[in-house]
C-alpha positions as CSV (number, residue, x, y, z in Angstrom):
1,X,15.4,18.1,3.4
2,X,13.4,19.3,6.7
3,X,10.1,18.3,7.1
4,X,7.4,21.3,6.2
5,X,4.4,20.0,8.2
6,X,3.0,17.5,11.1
7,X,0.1,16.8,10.0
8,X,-0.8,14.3,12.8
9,X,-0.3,17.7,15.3
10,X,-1.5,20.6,13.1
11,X,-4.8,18.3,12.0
12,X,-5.2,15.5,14.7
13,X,-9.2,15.0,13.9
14,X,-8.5,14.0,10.3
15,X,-5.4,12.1,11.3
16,X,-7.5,10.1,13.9
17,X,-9.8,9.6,11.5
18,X,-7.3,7.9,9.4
19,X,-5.4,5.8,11.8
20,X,-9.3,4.2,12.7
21,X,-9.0,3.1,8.9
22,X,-6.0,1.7,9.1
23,X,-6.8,-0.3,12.3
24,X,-10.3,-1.4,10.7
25,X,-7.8,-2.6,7.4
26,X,-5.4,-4.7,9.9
27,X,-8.4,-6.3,12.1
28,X,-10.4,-7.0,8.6
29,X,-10.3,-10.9,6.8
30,X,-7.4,-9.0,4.5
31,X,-4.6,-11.0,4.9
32,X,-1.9,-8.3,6.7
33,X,1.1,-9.5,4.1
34,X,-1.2,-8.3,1.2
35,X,-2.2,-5.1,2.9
36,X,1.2,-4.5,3.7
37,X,2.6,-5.7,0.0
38,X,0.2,-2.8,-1.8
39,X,1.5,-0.3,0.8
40,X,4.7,-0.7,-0.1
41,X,4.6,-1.0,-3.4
42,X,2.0,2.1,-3.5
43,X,4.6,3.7,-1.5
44,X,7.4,2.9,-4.1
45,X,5.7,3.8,-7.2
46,X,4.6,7.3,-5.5
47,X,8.1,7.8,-4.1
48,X,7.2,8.3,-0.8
49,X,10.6,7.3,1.2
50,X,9.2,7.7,4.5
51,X,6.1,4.7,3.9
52,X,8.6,3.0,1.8
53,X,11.0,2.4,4.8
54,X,7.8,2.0,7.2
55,X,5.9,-0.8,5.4
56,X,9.6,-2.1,4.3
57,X,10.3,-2.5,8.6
58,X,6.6,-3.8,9.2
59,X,6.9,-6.7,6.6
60,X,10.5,-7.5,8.3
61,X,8.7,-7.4,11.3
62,X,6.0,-9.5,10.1
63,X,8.7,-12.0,9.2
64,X,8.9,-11.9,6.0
65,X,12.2,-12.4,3.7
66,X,14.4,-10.2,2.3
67,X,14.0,-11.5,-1.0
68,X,9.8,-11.1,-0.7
69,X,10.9,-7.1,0.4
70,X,13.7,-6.3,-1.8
71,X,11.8,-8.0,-5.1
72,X,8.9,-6.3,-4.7
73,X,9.6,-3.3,-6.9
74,X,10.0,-6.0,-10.0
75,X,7.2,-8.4,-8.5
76,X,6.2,-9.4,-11.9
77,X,9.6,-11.3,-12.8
78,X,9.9,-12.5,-9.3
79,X,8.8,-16.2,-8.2
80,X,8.2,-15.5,-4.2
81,X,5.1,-14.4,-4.5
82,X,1.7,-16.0,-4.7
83,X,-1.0,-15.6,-7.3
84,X,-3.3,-13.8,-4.6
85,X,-0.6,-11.6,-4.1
86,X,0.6,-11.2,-8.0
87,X,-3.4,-10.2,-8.1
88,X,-3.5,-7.7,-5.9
89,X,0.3,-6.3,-6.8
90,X,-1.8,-5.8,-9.8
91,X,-4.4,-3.7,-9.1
92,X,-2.1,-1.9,-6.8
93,X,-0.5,-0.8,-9.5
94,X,-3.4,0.5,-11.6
95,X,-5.1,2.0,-9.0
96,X,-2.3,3.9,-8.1
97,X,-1.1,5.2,-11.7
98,X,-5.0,6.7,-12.4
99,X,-2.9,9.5,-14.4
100,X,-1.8,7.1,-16.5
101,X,-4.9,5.2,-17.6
102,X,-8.4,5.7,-17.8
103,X,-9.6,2.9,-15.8
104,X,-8.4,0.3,-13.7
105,X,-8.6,-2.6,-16.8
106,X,-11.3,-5.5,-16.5
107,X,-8.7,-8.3,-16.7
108,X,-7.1,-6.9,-13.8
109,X,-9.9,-6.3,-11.8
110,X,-11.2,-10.2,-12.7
111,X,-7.8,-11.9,-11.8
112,X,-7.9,-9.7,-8.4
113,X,-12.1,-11.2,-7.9
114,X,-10.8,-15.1,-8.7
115,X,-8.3,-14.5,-5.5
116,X,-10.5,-12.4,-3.2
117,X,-14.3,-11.9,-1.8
118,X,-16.5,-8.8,-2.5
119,X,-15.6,-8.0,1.1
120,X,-11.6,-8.4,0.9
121,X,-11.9,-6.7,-2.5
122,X,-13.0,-3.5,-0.8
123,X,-11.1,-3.7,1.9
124,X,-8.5,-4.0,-1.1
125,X,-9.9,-0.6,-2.3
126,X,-10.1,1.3,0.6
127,X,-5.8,-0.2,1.8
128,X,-5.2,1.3,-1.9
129,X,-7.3,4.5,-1.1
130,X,-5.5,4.9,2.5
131,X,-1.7,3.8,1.2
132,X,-2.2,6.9,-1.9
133,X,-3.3,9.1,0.7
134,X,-0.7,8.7,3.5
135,X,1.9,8.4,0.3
136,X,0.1,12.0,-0.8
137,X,0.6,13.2,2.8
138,X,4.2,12.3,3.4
139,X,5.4,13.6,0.0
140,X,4.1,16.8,0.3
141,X,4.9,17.1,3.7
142,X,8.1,15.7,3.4
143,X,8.3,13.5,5.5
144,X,11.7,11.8,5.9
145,X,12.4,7.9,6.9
146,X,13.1,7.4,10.7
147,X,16.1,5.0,10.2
């Protein structure tokens, strides 16, 4: 497959709007691991190969194990990852299958608030907003992993 569009070239004002997000979300009191955990597990439930492979290399980067990467897809049977974490895996999930439901449920929501601040759980929201975005984005512009 051939990618269809560069959105970054073709529409640089809205991309540059986006990448100042992302760089508020990475200098915010969120915990990088966790932003980058919900990316890429945003970014597997949507099937976007191209963040998939991108957050998969920036967790690596980050340091973290193999295991924590590869076991992310069935996080909920895996033991590598913290409560915090399991919290916001979570919600990750619910926000990002809004076809599928008709809210993000209360207990989920309440585990994710026993883990985080009102600030950090924004800054969980808007991560979640950015990550279905880009995942939106690269899908539709098929976008194609770099390795």
């Amino acid at each position: 497959m051939t990618q269809r569009i560069n959105v970054a070239k073709n529409v640089p004002e809205a991309y540059h709007h986006f990448i100042a997000v992302e760089k508020l979300l990475h200098d915010s009191e969120l915990p990088t691991t966790t932003i980058e955990l919900v990316k890429l597990r945003a970014s597997q439930i949507n099937g976007c190969g191209y963040c998939v492979d991108m957050h998969s290399r920036d967790l690596k980067k980050a340091g973290e194990s193999d295991e924590r990467i590869w076991s992310l897809v069935a996080w909920r049977e895996a033991t590598v990852y913290t409560p915090a974490e399991r919290a916001a895996l979570a919600l990750t999930e619910e926000a990002t299958r809004l076809a599928d439901r008709e809210a993000v449920p209360d207990a989920v929501w309440e585990e994710a608030a026993q883990h985080y601040s009102e600030k950090q759980l924004g800054l969980l929201i808007v991560a979640l907003a950015m990550i279905n975005a880009w995942n939106r984005i690269g899908v539709a512009a098929r976008l194609t992993p770099e390795t």
